[in-house]
KENUVO-824009 format. One record per residue (C-alpha): residue in one letter; x, y, z. Coordinates in nm, 4 decimals. Example, Ala and Ser with C-alpha at 12.3 -4.5 7.8 and 13.67 -1.06 7.14 Angstrom:
(A; (1.2300; -0.4500; 0.7800)) (S; (1.3670; -0.1060; 0.7140)) 
This chain:
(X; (19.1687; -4.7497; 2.4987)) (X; (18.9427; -4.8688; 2.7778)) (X; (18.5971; -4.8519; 2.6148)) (X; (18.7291; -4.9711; 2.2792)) (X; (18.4502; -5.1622; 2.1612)) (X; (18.1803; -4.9108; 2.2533)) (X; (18.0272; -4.6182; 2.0710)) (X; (18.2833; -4.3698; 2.1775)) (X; (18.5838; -4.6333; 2.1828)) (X; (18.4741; -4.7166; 1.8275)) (X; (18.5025; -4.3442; 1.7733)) (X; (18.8423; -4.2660; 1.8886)) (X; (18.9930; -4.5938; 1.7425)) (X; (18.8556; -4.4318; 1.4213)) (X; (19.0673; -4.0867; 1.4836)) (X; (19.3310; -4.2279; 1.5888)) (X; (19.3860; -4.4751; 1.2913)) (X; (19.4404; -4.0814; 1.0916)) (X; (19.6767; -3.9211; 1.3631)) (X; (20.0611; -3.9649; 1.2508)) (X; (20.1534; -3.9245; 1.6261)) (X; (19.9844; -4.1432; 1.8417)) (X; (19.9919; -4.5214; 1.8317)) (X; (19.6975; -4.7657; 1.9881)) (X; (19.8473; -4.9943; 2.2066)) (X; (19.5740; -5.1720; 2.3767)) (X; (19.1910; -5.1866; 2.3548)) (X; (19.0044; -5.2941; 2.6370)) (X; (18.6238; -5.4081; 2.6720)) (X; (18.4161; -5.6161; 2.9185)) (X; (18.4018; -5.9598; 3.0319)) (X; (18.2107; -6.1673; 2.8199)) (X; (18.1754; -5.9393; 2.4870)) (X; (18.1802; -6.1744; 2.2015)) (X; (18.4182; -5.9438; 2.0148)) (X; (18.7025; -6.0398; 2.2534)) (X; (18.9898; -6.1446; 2.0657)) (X; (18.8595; -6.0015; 1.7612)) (X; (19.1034; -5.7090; 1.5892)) (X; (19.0371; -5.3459; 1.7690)) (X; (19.0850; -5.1875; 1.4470)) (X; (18.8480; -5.4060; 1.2357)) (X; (18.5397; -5.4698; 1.5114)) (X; (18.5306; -5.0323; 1.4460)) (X; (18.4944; -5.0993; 1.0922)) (X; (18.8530; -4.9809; 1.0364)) (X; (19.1512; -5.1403; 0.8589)) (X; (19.3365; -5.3842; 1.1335)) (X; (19.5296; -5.2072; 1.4024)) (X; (19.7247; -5.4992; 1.5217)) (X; (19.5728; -5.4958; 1.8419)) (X; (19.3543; -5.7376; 1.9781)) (X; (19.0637; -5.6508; 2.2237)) (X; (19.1246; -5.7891; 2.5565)) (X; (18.9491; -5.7832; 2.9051)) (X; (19.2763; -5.8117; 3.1099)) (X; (19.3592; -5.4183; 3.1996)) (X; (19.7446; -5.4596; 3.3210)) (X; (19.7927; -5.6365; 2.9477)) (X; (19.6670; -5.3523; 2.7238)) (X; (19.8061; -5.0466; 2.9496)) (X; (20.1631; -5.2287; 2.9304)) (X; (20.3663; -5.0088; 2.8090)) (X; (20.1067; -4.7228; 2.7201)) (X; (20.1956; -4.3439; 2.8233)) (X; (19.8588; -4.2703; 2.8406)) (X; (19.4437; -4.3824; 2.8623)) (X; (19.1492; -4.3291; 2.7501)) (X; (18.8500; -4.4085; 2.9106)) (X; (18.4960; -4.3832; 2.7819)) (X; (18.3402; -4.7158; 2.9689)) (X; (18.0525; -4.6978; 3.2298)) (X; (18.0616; -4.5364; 3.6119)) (X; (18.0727; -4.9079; 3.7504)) (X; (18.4059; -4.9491; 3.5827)) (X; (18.5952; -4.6696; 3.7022)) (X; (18.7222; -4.8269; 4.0485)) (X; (18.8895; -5.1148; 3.8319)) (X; (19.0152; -4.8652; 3.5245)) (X; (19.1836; -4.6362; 3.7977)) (X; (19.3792; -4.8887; 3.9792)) (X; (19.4701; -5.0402; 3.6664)) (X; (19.6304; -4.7103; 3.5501)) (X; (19.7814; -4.6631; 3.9153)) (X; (19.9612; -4.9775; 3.8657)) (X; (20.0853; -4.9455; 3.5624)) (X; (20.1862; -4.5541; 3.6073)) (X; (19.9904; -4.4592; 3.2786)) (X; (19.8186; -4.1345; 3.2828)) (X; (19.4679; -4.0793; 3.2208)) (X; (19.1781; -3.9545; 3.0160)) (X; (18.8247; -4.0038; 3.1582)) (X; (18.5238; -3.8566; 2.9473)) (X; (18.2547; -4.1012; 3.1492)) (X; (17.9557; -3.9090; 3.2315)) (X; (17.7406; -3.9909; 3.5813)) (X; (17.9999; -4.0056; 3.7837)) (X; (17.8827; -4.0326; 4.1833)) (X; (18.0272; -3.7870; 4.4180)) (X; (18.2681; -4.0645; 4.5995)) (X; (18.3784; -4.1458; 4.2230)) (X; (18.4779; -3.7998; 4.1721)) (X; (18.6571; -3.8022; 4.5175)) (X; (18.8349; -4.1599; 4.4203)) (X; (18.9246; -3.9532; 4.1099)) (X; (19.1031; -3.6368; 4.2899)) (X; (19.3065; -3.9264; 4.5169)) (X; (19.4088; -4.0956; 4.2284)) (X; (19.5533; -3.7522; 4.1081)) (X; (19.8075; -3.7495; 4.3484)) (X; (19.9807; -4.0655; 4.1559)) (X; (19.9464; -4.0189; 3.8279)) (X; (19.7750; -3.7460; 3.5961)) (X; (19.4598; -3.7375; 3.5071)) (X; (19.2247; -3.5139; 3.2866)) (X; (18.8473; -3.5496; 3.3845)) (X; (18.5807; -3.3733; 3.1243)) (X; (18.2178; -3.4745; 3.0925)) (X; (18.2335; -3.3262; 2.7353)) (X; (18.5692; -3.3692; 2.5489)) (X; (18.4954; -3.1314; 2.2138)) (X; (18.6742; -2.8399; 2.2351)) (X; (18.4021; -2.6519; 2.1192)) (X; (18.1587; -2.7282; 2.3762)) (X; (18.4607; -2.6446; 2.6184)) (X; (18.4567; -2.3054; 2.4959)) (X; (18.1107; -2.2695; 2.4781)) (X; (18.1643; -2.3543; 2.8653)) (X; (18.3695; -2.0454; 2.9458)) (X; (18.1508; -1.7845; 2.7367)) (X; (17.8039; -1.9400; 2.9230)) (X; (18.0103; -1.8946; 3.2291)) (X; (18.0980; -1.4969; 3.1790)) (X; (17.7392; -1.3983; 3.0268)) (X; (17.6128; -1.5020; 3.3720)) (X; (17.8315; -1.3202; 3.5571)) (X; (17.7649; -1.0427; 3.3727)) (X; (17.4413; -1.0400; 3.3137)) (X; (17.3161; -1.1326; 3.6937)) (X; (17.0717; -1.2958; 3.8868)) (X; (16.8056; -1.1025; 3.7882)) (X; (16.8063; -1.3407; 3.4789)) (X; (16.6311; -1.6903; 3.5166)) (X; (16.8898; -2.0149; 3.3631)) (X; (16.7541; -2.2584; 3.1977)) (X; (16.9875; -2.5493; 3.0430)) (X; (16.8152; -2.7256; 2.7953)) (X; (16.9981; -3.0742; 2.6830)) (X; (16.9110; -3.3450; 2.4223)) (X; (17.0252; -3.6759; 2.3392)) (X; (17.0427; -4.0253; 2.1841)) (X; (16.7918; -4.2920; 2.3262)) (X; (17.0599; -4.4754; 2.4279)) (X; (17.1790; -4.2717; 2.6991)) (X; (17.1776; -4.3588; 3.0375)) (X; (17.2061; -4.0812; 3.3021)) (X; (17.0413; -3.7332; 3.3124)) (X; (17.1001; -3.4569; 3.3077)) (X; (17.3391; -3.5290; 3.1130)) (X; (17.6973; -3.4602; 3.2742)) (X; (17.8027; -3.1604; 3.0057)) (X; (17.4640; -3.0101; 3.1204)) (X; (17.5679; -3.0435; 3.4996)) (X; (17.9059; -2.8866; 3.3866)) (X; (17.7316; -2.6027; 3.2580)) (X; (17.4829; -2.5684; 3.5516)) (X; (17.8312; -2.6032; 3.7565)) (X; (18.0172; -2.2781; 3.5995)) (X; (17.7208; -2.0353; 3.5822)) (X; (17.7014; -2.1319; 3.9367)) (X; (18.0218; -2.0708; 4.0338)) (X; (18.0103; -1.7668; 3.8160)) (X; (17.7415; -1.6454; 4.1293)) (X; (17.9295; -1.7557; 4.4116)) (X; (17.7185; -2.0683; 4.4687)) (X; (17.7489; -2.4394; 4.4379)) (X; (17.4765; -2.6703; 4.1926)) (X; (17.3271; -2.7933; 4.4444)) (X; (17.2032; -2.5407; 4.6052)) (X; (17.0132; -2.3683; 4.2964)) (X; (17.0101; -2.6621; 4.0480)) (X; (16.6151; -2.7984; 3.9762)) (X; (16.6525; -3.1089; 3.7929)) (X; (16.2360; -3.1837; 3.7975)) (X; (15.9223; -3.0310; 3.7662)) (X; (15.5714; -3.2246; 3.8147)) (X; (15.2602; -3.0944; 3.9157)) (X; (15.1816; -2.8037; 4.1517)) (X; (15.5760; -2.6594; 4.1741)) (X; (15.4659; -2.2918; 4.2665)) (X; (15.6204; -2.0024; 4.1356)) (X; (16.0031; -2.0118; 3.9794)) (X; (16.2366; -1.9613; 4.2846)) (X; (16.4480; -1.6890; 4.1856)) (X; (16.8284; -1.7567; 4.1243)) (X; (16.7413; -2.1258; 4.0469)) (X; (16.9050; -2.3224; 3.7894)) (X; (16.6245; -2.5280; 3.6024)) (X; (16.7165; -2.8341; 3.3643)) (X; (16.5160; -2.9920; 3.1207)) (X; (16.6350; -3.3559; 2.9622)) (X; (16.5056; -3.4786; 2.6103)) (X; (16.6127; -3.8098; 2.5141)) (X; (16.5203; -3.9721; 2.1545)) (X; (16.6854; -4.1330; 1.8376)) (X; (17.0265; -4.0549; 1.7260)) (X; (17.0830; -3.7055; 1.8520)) (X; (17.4673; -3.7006; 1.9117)) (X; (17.4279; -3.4108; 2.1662)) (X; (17.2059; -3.0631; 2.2124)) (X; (17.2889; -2.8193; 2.4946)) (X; (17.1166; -2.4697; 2.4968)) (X; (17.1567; -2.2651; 2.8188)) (X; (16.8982; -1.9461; 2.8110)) (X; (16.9028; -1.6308; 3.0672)) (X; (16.5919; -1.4910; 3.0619)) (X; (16.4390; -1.1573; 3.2019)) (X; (16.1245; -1.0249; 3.1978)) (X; (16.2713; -0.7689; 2.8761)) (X; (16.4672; -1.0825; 2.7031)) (X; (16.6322; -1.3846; 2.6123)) (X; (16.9305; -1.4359; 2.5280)) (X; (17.0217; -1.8413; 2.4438)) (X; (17.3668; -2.0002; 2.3635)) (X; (17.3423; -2.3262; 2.1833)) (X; (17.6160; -2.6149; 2.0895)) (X; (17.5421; -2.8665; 1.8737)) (X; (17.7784; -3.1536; 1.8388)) (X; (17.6917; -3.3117; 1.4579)) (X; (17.9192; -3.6070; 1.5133)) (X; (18.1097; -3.8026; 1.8009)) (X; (18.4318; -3.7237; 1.6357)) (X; (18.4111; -3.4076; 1.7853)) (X; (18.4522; -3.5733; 2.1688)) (X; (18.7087; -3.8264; 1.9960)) (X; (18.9351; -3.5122; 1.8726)) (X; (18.9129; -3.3679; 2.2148)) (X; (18.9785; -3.6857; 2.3906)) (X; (19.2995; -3.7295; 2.1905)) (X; (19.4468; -3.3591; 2.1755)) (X; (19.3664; -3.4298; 2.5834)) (X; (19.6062; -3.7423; 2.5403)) (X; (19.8301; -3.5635; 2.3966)) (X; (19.8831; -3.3042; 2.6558)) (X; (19.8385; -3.5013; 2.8701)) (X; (20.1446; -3.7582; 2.8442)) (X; (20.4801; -3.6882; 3.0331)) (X; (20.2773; -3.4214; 3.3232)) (X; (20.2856; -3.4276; 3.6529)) (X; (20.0444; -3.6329; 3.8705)) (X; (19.7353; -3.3787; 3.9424)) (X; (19.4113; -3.3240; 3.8266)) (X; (19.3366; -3.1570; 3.5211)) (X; (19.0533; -3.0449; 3.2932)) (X; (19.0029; -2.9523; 2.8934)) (X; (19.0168; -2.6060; 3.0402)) (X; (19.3920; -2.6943; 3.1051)) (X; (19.4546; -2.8435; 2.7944)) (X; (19.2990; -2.5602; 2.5394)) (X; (19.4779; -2.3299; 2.7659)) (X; (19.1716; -2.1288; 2.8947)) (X; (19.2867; -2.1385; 3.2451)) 
């Protein structure tokens, strides 16, 4: 677990203390945290896991089939290599990701495997593929809006599940984000381009995660909303993504793969 001592880490240790199947067997955090050394299991407010929590990568992925990775973007150079050297497959759920991050990513595919999702609950994966169809069928004629909210705590925005979603109703019209995603709107803006993709970010509290994608006509609205209540839901996914994920081929794959929707 690379991550382990953080809010999502903390989650999945928590999961995976109830799974028969799967087995921690090393938990990773950063230089200097004064939990270092400290049991994995108990620092999560669990019963002791018999791993200790360790800064030194090529020690905890010894002899682990696969990882999971919830850290920060500034990590992910160090957590790939580490998994390239040891041969240990790989589960990355770390959201604001830079576009030469996501290329490092697809390179490191070609060594071992890798599942990238910016939103691990299966749920919200599904959720995904129906958002994707309604705006293929219903067409351009109906404005997108993608509505997300979350914790205070959160660093990047939109968040990455929301850029996801802006990502598959634009593919859904034979475009690419960038061109139709509008991530701010301040002052004078003019009139709504049509075909635009608008985002609007809400951060505050303890909200786990709120994604609501509308189309909108001039006759209606229709609005699809997930709500994830708890982070378990993104720690389930992570490790039915582990799972899968052990023993395949080098090559990039998605929670799309693993729940079998493409």
């Amino acid at each position: 677990m690379l991550g382990a001592a953080g809010r999502m880490g903390q989650a999945i240790l928590s999961c995976l203390a109830e799974a028969s199947d799967l087995k921690l067997s090393g938990a990773v955090t950063e230089i200097g945290d004064p939990a270092l050394g400290s049991d994995a299991g108990e620092n999560a407010g669990l019963e002791t896991l018999g791993v200790l929590l360790t800064d030194d990568r090529s020690q905890a992925l010894h002899g682990a089939q696969v990882a999971i990775d919830f850290t920060l973007p500034g990590a992910l150079e160090a957590n790939i290599a580490a998994c390239q050297e040891a041969g240990t497959a790989l589960v990355i759920g770390t959201t604001g990701l830079s576009l030469q991050q996501q290329q490092l990513l697809e390179q490191a595919s070609h060594e071992i495997p890798i599942v990238y999702g910016r939103n691990m609950s299966l749920g919200m994966n599904v959720f995904t593929h129906f958002v994707a169809e309604a705006a293929q069928l219903l067409g351009k004629e109906y404005d997108v809006e993608i509505v997300e909210a979350h914790h205070r705590h959160k660093v990047d925005a939109p968040s990455g599940t929301a850029l996801a979603l802006g990502e598959a109703i634009a593919k859904a019209r034979w475009h690419e984000l960038d061109e139709l995603a509008v991530r701010t709107r301040d002052g004078q803006i003019g009139p709504r381009v049509p075909g635009t993709i608008g985002f609007s970010a809400i951060r505050g509290g303890n909200i786990v995660g709120d994604h609501t994608v509308m189309f909108i006509s001039p006759d209606e609205r229709v609005e699809f909303t997930h709500r994830a209540a708890d982070r378990r839901t993104f720690a389930l996914g992570a490790l039915q993504a582990a799972r899968w994920l052990a023993g395949r081929a080098p090559g990039s794959y998605t929670m799309a793969d693993v729940i079998g929707l493409q």
